[in-house]
Every structure is written in C-alpha cells, then in structure tokens.
py3Dmol code that shows the C-alpha trace and the ligand (Angstrom):
import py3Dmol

protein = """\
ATOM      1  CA  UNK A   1     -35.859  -3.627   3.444  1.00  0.00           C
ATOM      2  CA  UNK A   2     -33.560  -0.303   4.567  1.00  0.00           C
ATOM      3  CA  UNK A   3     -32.510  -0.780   7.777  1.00  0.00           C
ATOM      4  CA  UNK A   4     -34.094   1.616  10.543  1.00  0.00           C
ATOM      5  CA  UNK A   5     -31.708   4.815  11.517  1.00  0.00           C
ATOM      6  CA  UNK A   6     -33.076   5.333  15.801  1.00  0.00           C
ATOM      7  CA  UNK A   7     -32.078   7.586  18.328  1.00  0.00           C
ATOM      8  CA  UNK A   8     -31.946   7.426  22.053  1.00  0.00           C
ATOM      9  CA  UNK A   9     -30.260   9.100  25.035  1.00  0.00           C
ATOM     10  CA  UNK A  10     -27.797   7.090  26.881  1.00  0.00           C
ATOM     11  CA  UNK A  11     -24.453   5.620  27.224  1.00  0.00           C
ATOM     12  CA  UNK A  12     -23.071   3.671  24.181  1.00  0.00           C
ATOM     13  CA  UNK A  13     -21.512   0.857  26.615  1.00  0.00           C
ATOM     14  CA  UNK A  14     -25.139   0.343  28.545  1.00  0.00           C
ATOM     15  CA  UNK A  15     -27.002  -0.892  24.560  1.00  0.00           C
ATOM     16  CA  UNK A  16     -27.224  -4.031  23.329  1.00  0.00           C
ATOM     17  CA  UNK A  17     -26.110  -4.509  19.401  1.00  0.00           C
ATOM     18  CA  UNK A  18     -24.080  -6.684  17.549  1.00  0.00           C
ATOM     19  CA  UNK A  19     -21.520  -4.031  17.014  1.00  0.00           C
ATOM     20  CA  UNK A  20     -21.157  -0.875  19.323  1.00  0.00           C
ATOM     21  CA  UNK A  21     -18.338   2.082  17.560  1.00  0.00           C
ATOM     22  CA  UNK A  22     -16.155   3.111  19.802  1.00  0.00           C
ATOM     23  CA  UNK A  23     -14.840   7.098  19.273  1.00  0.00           C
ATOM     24  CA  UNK A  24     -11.278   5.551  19.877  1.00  0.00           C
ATOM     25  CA  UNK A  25      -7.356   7.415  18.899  1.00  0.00           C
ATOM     26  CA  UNK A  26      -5.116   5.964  16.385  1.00  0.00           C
ATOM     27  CA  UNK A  27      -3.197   4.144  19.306  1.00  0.00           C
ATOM     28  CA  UNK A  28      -6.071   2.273  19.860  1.00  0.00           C
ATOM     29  CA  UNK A  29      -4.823   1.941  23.919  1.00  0.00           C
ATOM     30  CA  UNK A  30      -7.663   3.586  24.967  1.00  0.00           C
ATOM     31  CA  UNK A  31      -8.394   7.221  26.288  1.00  0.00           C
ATOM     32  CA  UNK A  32     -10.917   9.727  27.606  1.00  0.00           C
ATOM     33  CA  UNK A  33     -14.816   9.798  26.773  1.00  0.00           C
ATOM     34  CA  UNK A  34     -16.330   7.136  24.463  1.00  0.00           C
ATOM     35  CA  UNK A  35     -13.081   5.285  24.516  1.00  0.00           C
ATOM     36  CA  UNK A  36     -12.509   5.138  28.227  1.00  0.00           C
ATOM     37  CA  UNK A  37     -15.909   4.459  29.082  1.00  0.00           C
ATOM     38  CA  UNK A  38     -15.869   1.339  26.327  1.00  0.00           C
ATOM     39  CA  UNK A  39     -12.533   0.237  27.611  1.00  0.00           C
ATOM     40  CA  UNK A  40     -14.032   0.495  31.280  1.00  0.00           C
ATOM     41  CA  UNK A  41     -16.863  -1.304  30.870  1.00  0.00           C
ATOM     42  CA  UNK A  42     -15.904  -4.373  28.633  1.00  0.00           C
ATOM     43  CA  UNK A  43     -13.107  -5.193  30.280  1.00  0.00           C
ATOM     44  CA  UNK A  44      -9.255  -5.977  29.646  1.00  0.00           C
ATOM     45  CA  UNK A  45      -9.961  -7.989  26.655  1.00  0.00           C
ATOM     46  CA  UNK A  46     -10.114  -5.167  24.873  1.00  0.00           C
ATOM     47  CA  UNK A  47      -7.212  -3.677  25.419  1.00  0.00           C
ATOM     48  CA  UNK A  48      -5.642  -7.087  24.706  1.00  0.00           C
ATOM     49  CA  UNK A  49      -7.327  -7.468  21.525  1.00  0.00           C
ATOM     50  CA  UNK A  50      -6.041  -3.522  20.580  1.00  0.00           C
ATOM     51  CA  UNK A  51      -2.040  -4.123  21.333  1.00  0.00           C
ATOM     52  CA  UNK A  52      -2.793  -7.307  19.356  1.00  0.00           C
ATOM     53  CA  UNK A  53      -3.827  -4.812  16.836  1.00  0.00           C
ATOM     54  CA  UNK A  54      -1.376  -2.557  16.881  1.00  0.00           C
ATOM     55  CA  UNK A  55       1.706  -5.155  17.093  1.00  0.00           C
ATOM     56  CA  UNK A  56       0.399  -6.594  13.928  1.00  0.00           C
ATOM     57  CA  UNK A  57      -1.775  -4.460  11.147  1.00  0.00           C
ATOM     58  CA  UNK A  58      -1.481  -1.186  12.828  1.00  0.00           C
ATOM     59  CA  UNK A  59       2.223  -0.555  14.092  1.00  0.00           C
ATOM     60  CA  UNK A  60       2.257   2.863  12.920  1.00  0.00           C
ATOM     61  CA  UNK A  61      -1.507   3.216  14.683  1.00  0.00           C
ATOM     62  CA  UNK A  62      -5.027   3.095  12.818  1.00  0.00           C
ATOM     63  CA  UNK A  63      -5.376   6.114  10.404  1.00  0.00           C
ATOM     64  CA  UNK A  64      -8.016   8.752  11.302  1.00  0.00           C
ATOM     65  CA  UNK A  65     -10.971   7.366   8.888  1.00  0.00           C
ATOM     66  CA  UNK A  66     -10.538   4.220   9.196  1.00  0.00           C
ATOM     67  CA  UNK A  67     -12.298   1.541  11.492  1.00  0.00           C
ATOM     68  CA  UNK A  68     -10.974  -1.953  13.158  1.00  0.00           C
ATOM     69  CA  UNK A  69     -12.864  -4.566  15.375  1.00  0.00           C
ATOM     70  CA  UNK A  70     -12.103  -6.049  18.437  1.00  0.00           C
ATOM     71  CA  UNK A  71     -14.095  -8.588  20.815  1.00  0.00           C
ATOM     72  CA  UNK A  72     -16.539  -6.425  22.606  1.00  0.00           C
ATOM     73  CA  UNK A  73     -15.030  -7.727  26.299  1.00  0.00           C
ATOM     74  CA  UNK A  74     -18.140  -7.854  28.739  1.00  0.00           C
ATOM     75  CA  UNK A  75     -19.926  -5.346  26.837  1.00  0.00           C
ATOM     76  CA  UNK A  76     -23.433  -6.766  25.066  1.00  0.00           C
ATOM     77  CA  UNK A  77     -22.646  -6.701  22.180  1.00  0.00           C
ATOM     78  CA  UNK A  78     -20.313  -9.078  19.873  1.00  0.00           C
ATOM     79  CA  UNK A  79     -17.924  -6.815  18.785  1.00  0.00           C
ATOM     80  CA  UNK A  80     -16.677  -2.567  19.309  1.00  0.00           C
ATOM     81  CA  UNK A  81     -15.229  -1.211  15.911  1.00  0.00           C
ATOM     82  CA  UNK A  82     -13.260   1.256  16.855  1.00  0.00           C
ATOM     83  CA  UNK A  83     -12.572   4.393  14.489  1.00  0.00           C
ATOM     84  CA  UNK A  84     -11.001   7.635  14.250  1.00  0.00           C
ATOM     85  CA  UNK A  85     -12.473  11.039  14.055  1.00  0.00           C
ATOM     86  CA  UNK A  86     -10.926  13.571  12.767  1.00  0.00           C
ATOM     87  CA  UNK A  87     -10.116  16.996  15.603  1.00  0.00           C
ATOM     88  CA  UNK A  88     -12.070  19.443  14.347  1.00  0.00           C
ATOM     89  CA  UNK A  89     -10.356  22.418  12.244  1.00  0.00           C
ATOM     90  CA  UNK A  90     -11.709  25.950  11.733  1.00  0.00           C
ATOM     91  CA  UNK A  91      -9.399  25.939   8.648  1.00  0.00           C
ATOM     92  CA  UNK A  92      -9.347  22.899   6.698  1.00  0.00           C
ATOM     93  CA  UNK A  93     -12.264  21.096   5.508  1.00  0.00           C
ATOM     94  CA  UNK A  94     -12.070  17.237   6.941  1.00  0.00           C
ATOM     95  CA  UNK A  95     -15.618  16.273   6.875  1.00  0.00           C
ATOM     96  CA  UNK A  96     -14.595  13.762   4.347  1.00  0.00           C
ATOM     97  CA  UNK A  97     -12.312  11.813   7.238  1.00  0.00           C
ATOM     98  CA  UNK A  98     -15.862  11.984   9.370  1.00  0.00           C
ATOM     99  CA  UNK A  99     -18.408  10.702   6.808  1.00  0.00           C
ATOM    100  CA  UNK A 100     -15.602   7.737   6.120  1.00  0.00           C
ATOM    101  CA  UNK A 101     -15.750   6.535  10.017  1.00  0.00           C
ATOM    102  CA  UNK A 102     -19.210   6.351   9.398  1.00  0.00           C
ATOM    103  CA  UNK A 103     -18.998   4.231   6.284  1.00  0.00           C
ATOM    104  CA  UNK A 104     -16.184   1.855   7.113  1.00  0.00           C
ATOM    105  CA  UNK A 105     -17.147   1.270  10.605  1.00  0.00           C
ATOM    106  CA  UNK A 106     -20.724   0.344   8.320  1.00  0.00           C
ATOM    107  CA  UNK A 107     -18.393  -1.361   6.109  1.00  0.00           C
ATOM    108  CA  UNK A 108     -16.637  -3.527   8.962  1.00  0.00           C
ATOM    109  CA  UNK A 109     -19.953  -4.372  10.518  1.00  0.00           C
ATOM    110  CA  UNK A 110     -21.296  -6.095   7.440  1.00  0.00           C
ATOM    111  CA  UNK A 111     -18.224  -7.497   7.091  1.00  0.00           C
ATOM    112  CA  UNK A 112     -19.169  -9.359  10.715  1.00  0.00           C
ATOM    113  CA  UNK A 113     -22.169  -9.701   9.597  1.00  0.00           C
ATOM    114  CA  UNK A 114     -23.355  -7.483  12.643  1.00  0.00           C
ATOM    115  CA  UNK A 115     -26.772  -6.379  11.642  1.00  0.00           C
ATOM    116  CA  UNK A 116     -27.546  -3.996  14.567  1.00  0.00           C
ATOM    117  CA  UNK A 117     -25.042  -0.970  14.759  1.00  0.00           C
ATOM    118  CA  UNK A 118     -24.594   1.772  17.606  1.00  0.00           C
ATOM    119  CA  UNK A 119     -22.396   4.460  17.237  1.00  0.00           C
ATOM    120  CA  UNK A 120     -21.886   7.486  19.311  1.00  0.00           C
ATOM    121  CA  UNK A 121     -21.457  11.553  18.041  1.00  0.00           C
ATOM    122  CA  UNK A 122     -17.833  11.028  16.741  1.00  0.00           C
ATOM    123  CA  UNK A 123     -15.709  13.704  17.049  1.00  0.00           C
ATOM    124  CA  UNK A 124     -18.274  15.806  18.900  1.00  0.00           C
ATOM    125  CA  UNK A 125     -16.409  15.421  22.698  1.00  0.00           C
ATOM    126  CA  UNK A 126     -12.697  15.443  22.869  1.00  0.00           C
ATOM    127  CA  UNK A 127     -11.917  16.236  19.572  1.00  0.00           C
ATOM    128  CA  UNK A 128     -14.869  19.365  19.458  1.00  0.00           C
ATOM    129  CA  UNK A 129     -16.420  19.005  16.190  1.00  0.00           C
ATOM    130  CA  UNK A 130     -19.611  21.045  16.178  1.00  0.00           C
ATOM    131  CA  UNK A 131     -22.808  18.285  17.050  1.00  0.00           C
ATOM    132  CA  UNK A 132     -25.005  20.247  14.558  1.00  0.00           C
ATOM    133  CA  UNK A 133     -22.382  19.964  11.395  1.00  0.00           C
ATOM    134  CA  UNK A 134     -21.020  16.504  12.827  1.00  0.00           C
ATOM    135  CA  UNK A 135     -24.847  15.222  13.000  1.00  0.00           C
ATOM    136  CA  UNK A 136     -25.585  15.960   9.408  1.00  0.00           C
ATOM    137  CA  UNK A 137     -22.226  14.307   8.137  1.00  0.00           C
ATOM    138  CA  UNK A 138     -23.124  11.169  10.454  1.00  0.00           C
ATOM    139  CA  UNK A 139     -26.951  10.988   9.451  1.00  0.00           C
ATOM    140  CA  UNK A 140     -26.114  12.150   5.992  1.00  0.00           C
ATOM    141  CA  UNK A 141     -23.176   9.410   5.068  1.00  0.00           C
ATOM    142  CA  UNK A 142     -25.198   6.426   7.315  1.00  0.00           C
ATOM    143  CA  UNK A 143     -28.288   6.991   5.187  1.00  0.00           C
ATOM    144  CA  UNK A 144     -26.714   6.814   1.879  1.00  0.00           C
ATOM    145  CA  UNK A 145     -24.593   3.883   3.192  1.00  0.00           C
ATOM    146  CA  UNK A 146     -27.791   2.049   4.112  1.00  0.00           C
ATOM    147  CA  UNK A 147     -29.378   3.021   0.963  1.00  0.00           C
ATOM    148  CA  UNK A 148     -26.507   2.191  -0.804  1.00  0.00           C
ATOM    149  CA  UNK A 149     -26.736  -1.307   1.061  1.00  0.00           C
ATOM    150  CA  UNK A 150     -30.750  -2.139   2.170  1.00  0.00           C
ATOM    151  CA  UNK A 151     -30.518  -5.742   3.559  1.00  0.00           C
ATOM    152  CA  UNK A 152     -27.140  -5.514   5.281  1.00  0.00           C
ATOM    153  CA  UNK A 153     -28.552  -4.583   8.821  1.00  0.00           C
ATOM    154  CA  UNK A 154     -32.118  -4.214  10.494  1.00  0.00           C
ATOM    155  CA  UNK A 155     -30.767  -1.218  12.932  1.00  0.00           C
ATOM    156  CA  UNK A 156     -28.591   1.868  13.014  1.00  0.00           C
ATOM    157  CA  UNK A 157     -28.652   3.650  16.033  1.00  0.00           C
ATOM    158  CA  UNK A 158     -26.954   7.020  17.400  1.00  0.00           C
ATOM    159  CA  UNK A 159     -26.719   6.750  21.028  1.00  0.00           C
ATOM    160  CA  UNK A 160     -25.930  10.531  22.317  1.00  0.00           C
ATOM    161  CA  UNK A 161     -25.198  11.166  25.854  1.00  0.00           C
ATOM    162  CA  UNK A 162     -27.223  14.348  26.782  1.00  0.00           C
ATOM    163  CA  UNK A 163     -29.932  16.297  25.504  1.00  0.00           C
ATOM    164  CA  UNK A 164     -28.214  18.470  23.253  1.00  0.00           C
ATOM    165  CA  UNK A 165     -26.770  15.615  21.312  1.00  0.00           C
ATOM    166  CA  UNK A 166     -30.090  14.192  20.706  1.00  0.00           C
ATOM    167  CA  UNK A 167     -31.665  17.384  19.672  1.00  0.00           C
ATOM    168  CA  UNK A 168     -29.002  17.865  16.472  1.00  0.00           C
ATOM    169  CA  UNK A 169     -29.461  14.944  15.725  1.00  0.00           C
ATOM    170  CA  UNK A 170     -33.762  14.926  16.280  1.00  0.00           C
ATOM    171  CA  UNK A 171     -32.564  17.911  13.295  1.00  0.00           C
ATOM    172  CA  UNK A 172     -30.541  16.341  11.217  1.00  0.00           C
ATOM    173  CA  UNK A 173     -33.062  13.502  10.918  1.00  0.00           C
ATOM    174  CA  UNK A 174     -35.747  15.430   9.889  1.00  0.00           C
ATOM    175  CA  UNK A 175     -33.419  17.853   7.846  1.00  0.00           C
ATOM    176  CA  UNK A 176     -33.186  15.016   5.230  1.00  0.00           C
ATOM    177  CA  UNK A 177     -36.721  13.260   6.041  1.00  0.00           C
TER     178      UNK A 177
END
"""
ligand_1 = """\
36
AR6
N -21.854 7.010 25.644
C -22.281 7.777 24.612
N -21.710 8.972 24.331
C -20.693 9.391 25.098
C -20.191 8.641 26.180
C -20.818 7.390 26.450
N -20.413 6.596 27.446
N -19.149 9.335 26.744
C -19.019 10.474 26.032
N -19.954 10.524 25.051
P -15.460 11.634 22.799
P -14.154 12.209 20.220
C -20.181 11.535 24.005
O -14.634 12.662 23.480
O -14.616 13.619 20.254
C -10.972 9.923 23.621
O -10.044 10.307 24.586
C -19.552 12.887 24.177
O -20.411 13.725 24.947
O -15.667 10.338 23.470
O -14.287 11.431 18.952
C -10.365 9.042 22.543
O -9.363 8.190 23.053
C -19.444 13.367 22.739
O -20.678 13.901 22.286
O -14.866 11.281 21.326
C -9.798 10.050 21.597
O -8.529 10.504 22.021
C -19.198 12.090 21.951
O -19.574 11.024 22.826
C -10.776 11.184 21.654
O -11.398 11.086 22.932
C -17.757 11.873 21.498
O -16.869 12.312 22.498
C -11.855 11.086 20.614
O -12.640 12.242 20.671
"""
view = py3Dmol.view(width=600, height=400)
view.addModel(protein, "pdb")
view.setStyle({"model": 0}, {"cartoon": {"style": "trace"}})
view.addModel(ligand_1, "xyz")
view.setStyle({"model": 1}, {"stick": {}})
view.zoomTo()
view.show()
C-alpha cells in the first residue's frame, strides 16, 4: 500500500515520527531556522552525534543533496536526517540538488527502517527558494519516490510553519492529484 503524503501547520521539532529532516548546512554544527530550532529542542546529543559526523565521513562537510542521520536527542522521534538544500539561484537551474534531499533523506529513512517521515519546506527560509516552485519539486520527487517504493513507509508528512507554506503546498498536492 503507497504510503500517505499529509500536511499540517506547525513546528517540525513539536511531531512525532520515526524520522524528522532537518533543513541543516553542510557543516552540520547547526544554524538558523529548521536547524536551530532542531538543534534547540533535541538537545546536545545532536550536536555530538554531527562533529562525530563530520570528524569521520564528512571532514570536508555533507554535500548539498545529500542526507545523514543522527540520534534525534529529546526530540520524538528516533532519528533527524539532516540534508542540504540548495540557495536558491535566479540563474542556474538546481532543482535537481532539491528533488535529491527529498529522495535520499527518503532513501536514508528506509534505510532505518523509519516508516513515518516529516520534513519541512527545504530551502524555502534561509536559503529563499520560492515555496510555490520548491513545493512542486518536494511533492513531485516524494510521490514518485513513494511510488517508486509502496511498502517502505505508512506516512510522509510536510510540516510548514505558517499559512503560506501550507497553502503551496494545499497546491502542489492537488496540482498532481
Ligand atoms: N518547523 C517547521 N518549519 C520551520 C521551522 C520549524 N521549527 N522553522 C522554520 N521553518 P530554513 P533553509 C520553515 O531557513 O531555507 C539554517 O540556518 C521556514 O519558514 O530553516 O533550507 C541552516 O543551518 C521555511 O519555510 O531552511 C542552513 O544554513 C523552511 O522551514 C539554512 O538555514 C526552511 O527554512 C538552510 O536554509
């Protein structure tokens, strides 16, 4: 059975999943927005389980794309993958870099064998990707990854902090049907 794709309104670090995506920098120490809020919440663990991270696999930090995990600290959930988004360009294409945090963070999850996933609107604060265009990439690359892969989880949800958020997405969701 294909996994449900949900919405809601809230903070990532208040939801209960097996895996929550952190919106995290390719130092993986931590930051503004998702990141800060994540790295508030759960706890030094994190952080811990990051410089772990980056004094072993990723000493030259974790390549935009590309998604880790780490203990989830006091958050409840199991684990936080944390991925890169790209910065948003007016002159070079990367939707490609945002469509693969989707999927490997997806890809990482299974791995866990995490079968409820929350991510946030990646790339959509700090690193201003449009929510309309970065809404279509995320729905657009989770649903073919959950095609793609049908008993693999039971829930993907986008947790968006405000109203506007939710409403591209609300769109991009019934864009595709
Ligand atoms: N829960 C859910 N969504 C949130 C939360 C929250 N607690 N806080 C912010 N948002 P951003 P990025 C929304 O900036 O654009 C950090 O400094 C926010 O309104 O967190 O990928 C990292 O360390 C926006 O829609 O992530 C990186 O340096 C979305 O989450 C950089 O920011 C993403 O905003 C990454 O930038």
């Amino acid at each position: 059975m294909t996994a449900r794709l949900t919405l809601v309104q809230g903070d990532l670090t208040r939801q209960h999943a097996d895996a929550l995506v952190n919106a995290a920098n390719s130092s993986l120490l931590g930051g503004g927005g998702v990141d800060g809020a994540v790295h508030r919440h759960g706890g030094p663990d994190i952080l811990a389980a990051c410089r772990a991270l980056r004094a072993s696999r990723y000493g030259r930090g974790l390549p935009t794309g590309q998604a880790v995990a780490t203990t989830a600290g006091r958050l409840a959930a199991d684990h936080v993958i944390h991925t890169v988004g790209p910065v948003w360009s007016a002159t070079e294409d990367r939707s490609a870099l945002l469509a693969s945090c989707h999927r490997e963070s997806l890809r990482v999850a299974a791995g866990l064998g995490a079968r409820t996933v929350a991510f946030p609107a990646i790339s959509t604060g700090v690193y201003r990707w449009p929510l309309d265009d970065a809404a279509r990439i995320a729905v657009g690359t989770v649903r073919d990854a959950l095609a793609a892969a049908p008993d693999d989880f039971d829930e993907v949800r986008f947790v968006l902090f405000d109203e506007t958020a939710y409403g591209a997405f609300e769109r991009a969701l019934a864009d595709r049907g």
